[in-house]
C-alpha positions, 0 to 999 in steps of 0.5 A: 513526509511520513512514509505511511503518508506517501503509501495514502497518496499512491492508495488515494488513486487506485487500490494496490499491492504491497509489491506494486506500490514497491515498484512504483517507488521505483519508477517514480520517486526513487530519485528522491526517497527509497522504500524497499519493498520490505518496509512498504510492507512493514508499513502497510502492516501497522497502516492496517493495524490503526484501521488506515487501510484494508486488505482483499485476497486477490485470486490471480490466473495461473497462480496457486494462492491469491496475492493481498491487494490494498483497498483504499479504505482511507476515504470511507474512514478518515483518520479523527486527530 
């Protein structure tokens, strides 16, 4: 399975940040796949590109800039083969 498909899976149950999918990696398949947080983001970055996913600035308290946060645009536009 595809990294990117991985990444549609975790998305397809709620919106998430690059970071936390990373750490979700972490706390559930490490054992059997490795992603570094760099290459979720590298992925989600082409993901964007060919229009899989989307992303929303997320302003959160206490901080000085907003985080990217990654929508589930995956069910409003499935990928035609």
């Amino acid at each position: 399975m595809a990294l990117a498909h991985t990444i549609l899976t975790v998305l397809c149950e709620q919106p998430h940040s690059g970071y936390a999918i990373s750490k979700l990696f972490e706390e559930t398949i490490a054992c059997y796949w490795k992603a570094s947080q760099q290459q979720i983001d590298r992925e989600l970055a082409g993901m964007e590109a060919k229009g899989s996913v989307s992303h929303q600035l997320v302003p959160q308290a206490g901080k000085p800039t907003p985080i990217q946060e990654v929508l589930d645009y995956f069910h409003q536009h499935p990928q035609q083969d």
